[in-house]
Every structure is written in structure tokens, then in C-alpha cells.
C-alpha positions in Angstrom: 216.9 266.5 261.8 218.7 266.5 265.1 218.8 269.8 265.7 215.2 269.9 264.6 214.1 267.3 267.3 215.9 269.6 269.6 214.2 272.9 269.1 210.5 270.3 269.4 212.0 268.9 272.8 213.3 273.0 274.1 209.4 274.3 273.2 207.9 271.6 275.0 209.7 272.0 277.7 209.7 275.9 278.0 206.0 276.1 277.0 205.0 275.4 280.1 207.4 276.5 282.1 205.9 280.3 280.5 202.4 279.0 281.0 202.9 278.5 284.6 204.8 281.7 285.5 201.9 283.8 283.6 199.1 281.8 285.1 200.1 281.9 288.4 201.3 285.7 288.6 197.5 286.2 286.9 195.7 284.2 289.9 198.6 285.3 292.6 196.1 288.5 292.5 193.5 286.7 294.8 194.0 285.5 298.5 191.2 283.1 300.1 187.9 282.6 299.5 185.0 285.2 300.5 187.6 288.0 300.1 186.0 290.6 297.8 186.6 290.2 294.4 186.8 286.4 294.4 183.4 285.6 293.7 182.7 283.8 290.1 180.8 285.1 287.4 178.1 282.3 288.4 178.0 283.4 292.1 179.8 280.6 293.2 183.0 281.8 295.4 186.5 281.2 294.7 188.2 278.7 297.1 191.7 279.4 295.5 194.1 280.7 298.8 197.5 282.3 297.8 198.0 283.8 301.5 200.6 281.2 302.3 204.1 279.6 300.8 202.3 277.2 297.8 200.1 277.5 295.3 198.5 275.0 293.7 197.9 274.5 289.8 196.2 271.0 288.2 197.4 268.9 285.7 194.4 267.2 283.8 195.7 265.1 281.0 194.8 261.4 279.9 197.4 259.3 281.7 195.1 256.0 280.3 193.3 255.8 277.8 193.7 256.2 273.7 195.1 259.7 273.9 197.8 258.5 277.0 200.5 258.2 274.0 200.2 262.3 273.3 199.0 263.1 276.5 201.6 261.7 279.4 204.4 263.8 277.5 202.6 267.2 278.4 201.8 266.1 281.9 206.0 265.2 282.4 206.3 268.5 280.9 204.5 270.8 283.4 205.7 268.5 285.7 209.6 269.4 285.1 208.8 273.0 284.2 207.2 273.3 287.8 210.5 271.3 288.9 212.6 273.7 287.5 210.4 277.0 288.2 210.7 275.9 292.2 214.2 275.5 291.9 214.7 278.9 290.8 213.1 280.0 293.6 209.3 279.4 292.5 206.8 282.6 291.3 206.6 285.6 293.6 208.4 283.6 296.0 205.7 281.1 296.4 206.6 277.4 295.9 204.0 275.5 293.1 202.1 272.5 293.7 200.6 270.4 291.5 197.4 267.9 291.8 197.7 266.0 289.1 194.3 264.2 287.3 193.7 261.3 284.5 191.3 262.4 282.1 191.2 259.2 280.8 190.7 260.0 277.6 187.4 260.6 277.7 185.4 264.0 277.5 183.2 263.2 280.5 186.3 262.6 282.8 187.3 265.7 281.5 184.8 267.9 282.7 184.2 266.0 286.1 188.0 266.2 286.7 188.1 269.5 286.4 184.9 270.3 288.6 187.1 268.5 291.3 190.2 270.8 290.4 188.5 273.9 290.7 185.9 272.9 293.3 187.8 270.9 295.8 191.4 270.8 295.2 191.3 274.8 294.6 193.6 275.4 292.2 194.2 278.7 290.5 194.7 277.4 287.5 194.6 274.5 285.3 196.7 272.9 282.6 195.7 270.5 280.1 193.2 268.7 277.4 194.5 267.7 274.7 191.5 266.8 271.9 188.8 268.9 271.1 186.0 267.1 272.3 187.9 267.3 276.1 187.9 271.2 275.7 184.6 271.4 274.7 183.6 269.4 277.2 185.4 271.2 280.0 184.2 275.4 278.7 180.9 275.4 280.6 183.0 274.1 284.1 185.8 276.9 283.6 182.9 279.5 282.5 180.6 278.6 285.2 183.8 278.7 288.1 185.1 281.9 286.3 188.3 279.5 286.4 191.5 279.5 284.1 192.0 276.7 281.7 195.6 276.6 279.7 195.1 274.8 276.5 198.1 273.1 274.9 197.9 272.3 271.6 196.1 273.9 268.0 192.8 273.9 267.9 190.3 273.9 264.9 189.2 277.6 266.1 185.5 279.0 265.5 185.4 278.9 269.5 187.0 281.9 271.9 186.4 281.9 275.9 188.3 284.6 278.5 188.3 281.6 280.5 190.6 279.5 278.2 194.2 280.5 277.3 194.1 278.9 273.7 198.5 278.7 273.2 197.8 276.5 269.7 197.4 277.8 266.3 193.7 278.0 264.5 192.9 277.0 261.2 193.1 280.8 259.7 197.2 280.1 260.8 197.7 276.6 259.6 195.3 275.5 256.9 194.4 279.0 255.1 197.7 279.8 254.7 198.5 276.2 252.7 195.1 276.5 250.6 197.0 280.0 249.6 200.4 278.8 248.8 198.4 276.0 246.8 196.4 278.5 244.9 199.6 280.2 244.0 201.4 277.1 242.7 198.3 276.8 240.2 196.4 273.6 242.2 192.9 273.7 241.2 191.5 270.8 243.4 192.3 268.5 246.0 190.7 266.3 248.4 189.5 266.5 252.1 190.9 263.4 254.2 190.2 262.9 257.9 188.8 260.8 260.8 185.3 261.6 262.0 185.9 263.9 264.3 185.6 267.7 265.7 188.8 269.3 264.2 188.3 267.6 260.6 184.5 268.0 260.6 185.4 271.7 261.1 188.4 272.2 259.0 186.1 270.6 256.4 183.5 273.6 256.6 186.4 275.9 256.3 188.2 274.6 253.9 184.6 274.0 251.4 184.1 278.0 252.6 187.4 279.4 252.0 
């Protein structure tokens, strides 16, 4: 079990620490805003500027709130993996920043948070969410900046955006492959648990389909 708990701890650790060095050698491809090339998809323009020594990435996760329990452990995380990236002498020689953000554990908070990431603090890239509902509510902000979102945890699938790096497993990896196993070892029915909520509402409609 220990060493178990040790390979968990290692992933969550270096997860990020990958996440960071991709997304930032990705956006490192831009300079300031107005150059060509950095205007959105929307027409709004880019205020991301990697001309000089930093470069600045968020960290939106719900530091309050119901979802703080899961939530604080991803943002100490990035936060150690950026430690550790700028110790080794950063990416591309660049030091990393981050702004860190409380989503509060609520979808709204999310979306606004992230409007003030992209739009004001002007990051190249964002790391975080952690339910659903905070994803969803966050797409049309990434989509309409033409921003990057890092997402860090499985999702319930049915949902694909260039402007999100999805790094979780989907239902087609985790669920179908159970109901097979099950169909295998002769099981004939079972029963569909789960809270009111998007990934079990969806998983559901799979699971009936499958």
C-alpha cells in the first residue's frame, strides 16, 4: 500500500510539472500583444508577453469552498512543480510565474476568474478546475480568448475543445471497460448509484446505451 501511495504522490507531483513545461513551450511561441498572429479567434487580442525573463501561468482552483478538500492539493502541486521547474533553470530559460485564483467552489467564480486570468493578469496558460460543472462553465471564456485551459482530473467525456488540454480519462477508458470485464464474468444486471450531478447524469446515459 505504501509503495502504492507513493507512485499517487510521484504522479501528482510530476503531472504538472509536464503540464507546465508543454504549456508554456506551446504559448512561448507568442511575444506581446498586437504582434501578428496573436489575435483570438473572437477578435479580441492576446495580452500574453513572453519578450522578457517570466512568464506567467494561473492557478484557478477552489481554495474555499466544498471542493477546497480536493482542490488545494492540485494548487500545492503546480505550485512545487513550478518551484522545482525554476530551479532547474525554468523553460526556455524563462523564469515562471504564477497568479494564483480561488474558484471558490462555485462554477460562476470559475468563469469570472478565469476572464481576469486571461484578460488582465495575461497569462499564457491556465491550470485548473476540478468538477465538471467548473469546466463547463469556463469553455466559452477559453474559446472566446482562443486561451489554453489544462484540465486535471477525468472527466465524463461527450465534450472535446482545442482550447482545453483534457489530461483525465473518459468514460469509454474507465466505465466501458468494467461493464466488459462484467459481461465476461457472466453479471447480467447491476445498479446505477450516484449523486445528482453532471459526471453521474452522464455516465448514466452511457452506461443505459452501452
Amino acid at each position: 500500500m505504501s509503495v502504492v501511495r507513493s507512485r499517487l504522490a510521484t504522479r501528482a507531483i510530476a503531472a504538472p510539472a509536464a503540464l507546465v513545461a508543454v504549456g508554456l513551450v506551446l504559448s512561448a511561441c507568442g511575444s506581446r500583444a498586437g504582434d501578428e498572429g496573436s489575435t483570438a479567434a473572437s477578435g479580441a487580442a492576446s495580452c500574453v508577453d513572453t519578450s522578457g525573463d517570466t512568464i506567467k501561468v494561473g492557478s484557478l482552483n477552489s481554495l474555499s469552498g466544498t471542493m477546497a478538500i480536493s482542490e488545494v492539493t492540485v494548487r500545492d502541486s503546480i505550485a512545487l512543480a513550478v518551484e522545482e521547474i525554476n530551479a532547474d533553470g525554468g523553460v526556455l530559460g524563462k523564469q515562471i510565474e504564477i497568479v494564483s485564483e480561488d474558484g471558490a467552489s462555485e462554477p460562476t467564480v470559475f468563469a469570472e476568474k478565469a476572464e481576469k486570468l486571461i484578460g488582465s493578469d495575461c497569462v499564457a496558460a491556465v491550470f485548473g478546475g476540478w468538477t465538471s460543472s467548473s469546466r463547463k462553465a469556463m469553455l466559452p471564456v477559453f474559446e472566446d480568448r482562443n486561451a489554453l485551459l489544462y484540465y486535471p482530473v477525468q472527466y465524463e467525456g461527450l465534450e472535446s475543445s482545442s482550447n482545453i488540454f483534457y489530461t483525465g480519462a473518459t468514460t469509454n477508458q474507465q466505465i466501458v471497460p468494467a461493464l466488459d470485464y462484467l459481461k465476461e464474468q457472466g453479471v447480467k444486471s447491476l445498479y446505477l448509484v450516484g449523486s445528482d450531478y453532471v459526471f453521474p447524469q452522464t455516465a448514466n446515459r452511457i452506461i443505459k446505451a452501452y
